[in-house]
C-alpha positions as CSV (number, residue, x, y, z in Angstrom):
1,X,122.3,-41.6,-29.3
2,X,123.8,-39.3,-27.3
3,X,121.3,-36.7,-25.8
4,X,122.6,-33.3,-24.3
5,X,121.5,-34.5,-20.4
6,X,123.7,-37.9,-21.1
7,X,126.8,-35.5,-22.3
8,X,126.2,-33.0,-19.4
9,X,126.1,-35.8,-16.8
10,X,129.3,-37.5,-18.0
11,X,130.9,-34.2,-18.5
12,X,130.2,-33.2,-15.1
13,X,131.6,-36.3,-13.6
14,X,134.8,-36.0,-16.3
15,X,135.3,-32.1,-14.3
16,X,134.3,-33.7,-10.7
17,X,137.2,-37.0,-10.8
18,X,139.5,-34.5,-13.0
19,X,139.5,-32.2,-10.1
20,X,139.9,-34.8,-7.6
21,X,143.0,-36.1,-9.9
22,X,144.6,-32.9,-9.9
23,X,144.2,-32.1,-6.2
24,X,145.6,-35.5,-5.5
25,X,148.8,-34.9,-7.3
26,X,149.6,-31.3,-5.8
27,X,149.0,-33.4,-2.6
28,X,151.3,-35.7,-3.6
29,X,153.9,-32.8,-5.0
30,X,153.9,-30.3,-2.5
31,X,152.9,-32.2,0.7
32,X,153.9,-36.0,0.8
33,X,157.7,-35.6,-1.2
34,X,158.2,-33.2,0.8
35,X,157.6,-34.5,3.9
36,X,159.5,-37.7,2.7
37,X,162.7,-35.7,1.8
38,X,162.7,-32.8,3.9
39,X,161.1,-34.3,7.1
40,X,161.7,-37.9,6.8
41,X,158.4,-39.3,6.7
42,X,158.2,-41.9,3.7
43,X,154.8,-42.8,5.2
44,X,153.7,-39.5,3.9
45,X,154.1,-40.5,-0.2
46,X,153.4,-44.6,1.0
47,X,149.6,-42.8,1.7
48,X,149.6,-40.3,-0.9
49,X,150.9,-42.3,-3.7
50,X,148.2,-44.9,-3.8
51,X,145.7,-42.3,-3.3
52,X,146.6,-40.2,-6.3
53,X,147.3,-43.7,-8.3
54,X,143.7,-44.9,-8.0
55,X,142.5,-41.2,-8.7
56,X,144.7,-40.7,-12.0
57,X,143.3,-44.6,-13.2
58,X,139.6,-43.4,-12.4
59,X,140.2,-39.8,-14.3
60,X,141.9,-42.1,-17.6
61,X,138.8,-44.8,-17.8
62,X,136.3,-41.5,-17.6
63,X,138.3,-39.6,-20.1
64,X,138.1,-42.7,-22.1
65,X,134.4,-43.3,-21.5
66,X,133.7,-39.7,-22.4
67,X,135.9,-39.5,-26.0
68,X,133.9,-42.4,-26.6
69,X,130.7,-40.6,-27.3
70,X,132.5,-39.0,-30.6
71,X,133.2,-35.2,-30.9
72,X,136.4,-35.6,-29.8
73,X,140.0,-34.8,-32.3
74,X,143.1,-36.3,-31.6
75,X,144.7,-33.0,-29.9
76,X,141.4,-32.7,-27.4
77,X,142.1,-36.3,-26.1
78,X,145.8,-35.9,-26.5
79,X,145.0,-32.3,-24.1
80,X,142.7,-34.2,-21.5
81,X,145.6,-37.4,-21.0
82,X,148.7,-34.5,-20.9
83,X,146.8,-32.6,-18.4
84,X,147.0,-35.3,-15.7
85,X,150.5,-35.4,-15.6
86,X,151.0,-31.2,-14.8
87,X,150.7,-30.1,-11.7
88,X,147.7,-27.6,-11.5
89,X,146.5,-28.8,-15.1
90,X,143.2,-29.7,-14.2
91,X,142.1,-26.4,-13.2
92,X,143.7,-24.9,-15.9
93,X,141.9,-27.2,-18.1
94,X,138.3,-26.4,-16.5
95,X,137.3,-23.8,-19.2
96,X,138.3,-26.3,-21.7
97,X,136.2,-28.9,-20.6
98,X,133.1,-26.5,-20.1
99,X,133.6,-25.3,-23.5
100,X,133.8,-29.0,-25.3
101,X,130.6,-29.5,-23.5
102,X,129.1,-27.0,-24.8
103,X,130.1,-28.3,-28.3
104,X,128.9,-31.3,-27.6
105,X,125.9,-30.4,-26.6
106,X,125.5,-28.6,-29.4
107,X,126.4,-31.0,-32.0
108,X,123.9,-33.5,-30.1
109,X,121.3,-30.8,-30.6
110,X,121.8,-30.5,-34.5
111,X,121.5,-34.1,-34.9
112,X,118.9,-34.8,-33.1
113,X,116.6,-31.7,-35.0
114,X,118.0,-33.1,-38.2
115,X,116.5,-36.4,-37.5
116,X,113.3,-34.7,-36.6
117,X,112.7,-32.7,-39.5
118,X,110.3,-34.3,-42.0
C-alpha cells in the first residue's frame, strides 16, 4: 500500500532526476550543438549526448516506477513523457509534479482512514 512517506520519497526523486533531465538537454541545446556547429568542436555533443541519453532513460524508468503506484490518467503520464522532450519543460512542469503529489498523498490518506474505520 502506498503510504504518503513512500509517495513523497518517489516524488521527490521523480522532481530531483527530472531536473537533472531537463538541465542536461538545455546543455545539450544551447552549449554542445553549438559548440559543434558554430565552433567546430563535435567533442562538445560526443560528451553531452551520452550524458543527457543516460539522464532522459533514468527520468523514463522513474516516471514509470512512479505511475505505477496508481493515481495517474492517461494525460498526466502522457504530460510527464512530453515534457522530456521540450527544452525548459521540467521546470515548467515543477508545480505540476508538487501538485500530483499532493493528490496522491491525499488519496493515500483517504484510503488508508477508510480502512481504519470500524
Amino acid at each position: 500500500m502506498n503510504t504518503p512517506e513512500l509517495i513523497h520519497t518517489r516524488m521527490k526523486r521523480l522532481r530531483l532526476v527530472s531536473i537533472l533531465e531537463g538541465t542536461t538537454l538545455l546543455l545539450l541545446i544551447v552549449v554542445a550543438v553549438p559548440l559543434k556547429h558554430v565552433a567546430g568542436m563535435p567533442l562538445a555533443v560526443s560528451i553531452m549526448g551520452p550524458i543527457h541519453g543516460v539522464a532522459f532513460l533514468l527520468y523514463l524508468s522513474v516516471v514509470f516506477r512512479v505511475v505505477s503506484m496508481g493515481g495517474w490518467n492517461g494525460l498526466d503520464i502522457a504530460r510527464m513523457i512530453l515534457a522530456a522532450f521540450i527544452p525548459f519543460g521540467a521546470f515548467i512542469n515543477a508545480p505540476f509534479m508538487r501538485h500530483k503529489e499532493a493528490e496522491l498523498a491525499r488519496m493515500a490518506n483517504e484510503r488508508t482512514a477508510d480502512h481504519s474505520a470500524p
